[in-house]
C-alpha positions as CSV (number, residue, x, y, z in Angstrom):
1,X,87.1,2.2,-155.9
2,X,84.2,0.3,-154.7
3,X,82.7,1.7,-151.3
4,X,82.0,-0.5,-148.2
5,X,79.7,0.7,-146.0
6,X,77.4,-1.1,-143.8
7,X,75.5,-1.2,-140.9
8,X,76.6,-2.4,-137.2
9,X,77.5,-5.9,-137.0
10,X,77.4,-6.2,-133.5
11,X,73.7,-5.5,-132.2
12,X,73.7,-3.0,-129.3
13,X,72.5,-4.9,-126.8
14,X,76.0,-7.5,-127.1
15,X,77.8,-5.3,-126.0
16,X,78.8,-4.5,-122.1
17,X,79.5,-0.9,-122.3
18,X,80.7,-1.0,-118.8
19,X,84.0,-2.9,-119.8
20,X,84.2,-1.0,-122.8
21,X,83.5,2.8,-121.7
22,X,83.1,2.7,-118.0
23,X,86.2,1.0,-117.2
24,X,88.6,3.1,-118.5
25,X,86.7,6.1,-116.9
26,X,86.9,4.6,-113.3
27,X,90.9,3.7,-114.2
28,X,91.4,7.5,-114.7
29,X,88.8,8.7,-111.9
30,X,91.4,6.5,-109.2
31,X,94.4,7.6,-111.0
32,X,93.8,11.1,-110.4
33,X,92.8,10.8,-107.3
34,X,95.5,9.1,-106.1
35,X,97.3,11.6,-107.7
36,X,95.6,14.5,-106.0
37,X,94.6,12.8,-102.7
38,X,97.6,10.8,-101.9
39,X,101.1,11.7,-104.0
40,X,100.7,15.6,-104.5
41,X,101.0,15.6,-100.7
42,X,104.4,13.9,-100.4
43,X,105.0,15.5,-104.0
44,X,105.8,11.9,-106.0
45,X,104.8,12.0,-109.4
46,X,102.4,8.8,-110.3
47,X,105.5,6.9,-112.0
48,X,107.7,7.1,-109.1
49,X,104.8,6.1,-107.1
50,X,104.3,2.9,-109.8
51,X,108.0,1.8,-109.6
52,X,108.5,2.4,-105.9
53,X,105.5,0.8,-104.9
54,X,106.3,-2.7,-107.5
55,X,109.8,-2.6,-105.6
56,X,108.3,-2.6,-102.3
57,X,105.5,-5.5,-104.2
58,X,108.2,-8.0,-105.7
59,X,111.7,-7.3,-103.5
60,X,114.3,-6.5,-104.7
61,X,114.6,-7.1,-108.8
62,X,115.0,-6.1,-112.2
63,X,113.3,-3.6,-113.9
64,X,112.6,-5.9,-116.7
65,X,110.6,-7.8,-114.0
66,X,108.6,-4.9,-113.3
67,X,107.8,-3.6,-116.6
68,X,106.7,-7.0,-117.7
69,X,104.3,-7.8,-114.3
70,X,102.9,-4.2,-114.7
71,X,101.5,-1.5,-117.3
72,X,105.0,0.5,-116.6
73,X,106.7,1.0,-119.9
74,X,110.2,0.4,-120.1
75,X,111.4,3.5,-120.9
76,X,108.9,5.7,-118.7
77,X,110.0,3.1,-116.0
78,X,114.3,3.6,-116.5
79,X,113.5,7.2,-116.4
80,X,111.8,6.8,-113.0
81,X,114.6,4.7,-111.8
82,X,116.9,7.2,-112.3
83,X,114.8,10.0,-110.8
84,X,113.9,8.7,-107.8
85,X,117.8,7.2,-107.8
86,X,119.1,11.1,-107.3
87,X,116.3,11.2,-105.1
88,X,118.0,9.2,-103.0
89,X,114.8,6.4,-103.0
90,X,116.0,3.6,-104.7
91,X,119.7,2.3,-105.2
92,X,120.8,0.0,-108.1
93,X,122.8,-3.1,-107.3
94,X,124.9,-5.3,-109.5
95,X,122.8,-8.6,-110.2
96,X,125.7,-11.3,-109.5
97,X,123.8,-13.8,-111.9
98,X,124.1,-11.6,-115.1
99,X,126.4,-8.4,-114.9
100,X,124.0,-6.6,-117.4
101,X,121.7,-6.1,-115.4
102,X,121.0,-4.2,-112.7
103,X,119.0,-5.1,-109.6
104,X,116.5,-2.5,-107.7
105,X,115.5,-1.7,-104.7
106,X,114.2,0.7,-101.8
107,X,116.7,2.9,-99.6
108,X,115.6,3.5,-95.9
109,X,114.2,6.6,-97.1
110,X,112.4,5.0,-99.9
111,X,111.1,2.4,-97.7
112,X,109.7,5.1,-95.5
113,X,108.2,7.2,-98.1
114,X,106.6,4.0,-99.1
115,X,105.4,3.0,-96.1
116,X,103.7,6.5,-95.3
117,X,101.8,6.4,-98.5
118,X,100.9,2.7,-98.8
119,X,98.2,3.1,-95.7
120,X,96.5,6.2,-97.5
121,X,96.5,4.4,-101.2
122,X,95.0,1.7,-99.6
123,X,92.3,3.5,-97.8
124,X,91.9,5.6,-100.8
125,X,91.2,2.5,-103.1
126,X,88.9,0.9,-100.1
127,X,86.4,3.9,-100.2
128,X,86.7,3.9,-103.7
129,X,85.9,0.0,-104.1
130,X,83.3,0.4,-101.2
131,X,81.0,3.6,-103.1
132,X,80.8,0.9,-106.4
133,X,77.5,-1.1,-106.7
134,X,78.8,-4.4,-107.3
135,X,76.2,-7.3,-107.3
């Protein structure tokens, strides 16, 4: 079995390490901030946060909708649904176009919950956007 070893074909200096390495570290430095600034307050795990917060973005909807416009996997996302359902956040609806389905959307509560947080999450990512050095 022949061996294929070989030096790096892309030369170092190609390469935008800030898209490849920094990026991702920023994406988790907001997450768990968020986490720890803004939902560990009002105790709402991050995927309650994401679902609620796409609900209160698009209307009401499918979840199919929402898993496809977001990084919220489908089955992370049904979980969710029914979480924050007992919770008492969210009510399903029967979608009159396709009886399958199931449309989404905020209770009172939910819409409260969601509109105490939004302002913070905001000002969270402002500051956040506002300490980068962005030329």
């Amino acid at each position: 079995m022949e061996n294929h070893l070989h030096d790096a074909l892309i030369p170092y200096d190609d390469v935008d390490d800030f898209i490849i390495l920094r990026a991702r570290a920023f994406t988790s430095q907001v997450r768990r901030a968020m986490i720890r600034d803004v939902l560990q307050p009002e105790n709402v795990p991050l995927i309650d946060w994401q679902l609620m917060f796409s609900v209160a973005r698009y209307g009401t909807c499918h979840l199919a909708h929402i898993t496809h416009h977001t990084s919220l996997d489908p089955a992370h996302g049904s979980r969710a649904a029914t979480s924050l359902e007992k919770k008492g956040l969210i009510e399903r609806h029967d979608d009159p176009d396709n009886r399958r389905r199931k449309l989404i959307s905020l209770t009172p509560s939910g819409t409260e919950l969601v509109m105490r947080i939004w302002p913070r999450a905001q000002g969270l990512v402002k500051t956040i956007t506002q300490s980068m050095n962005v030329d």
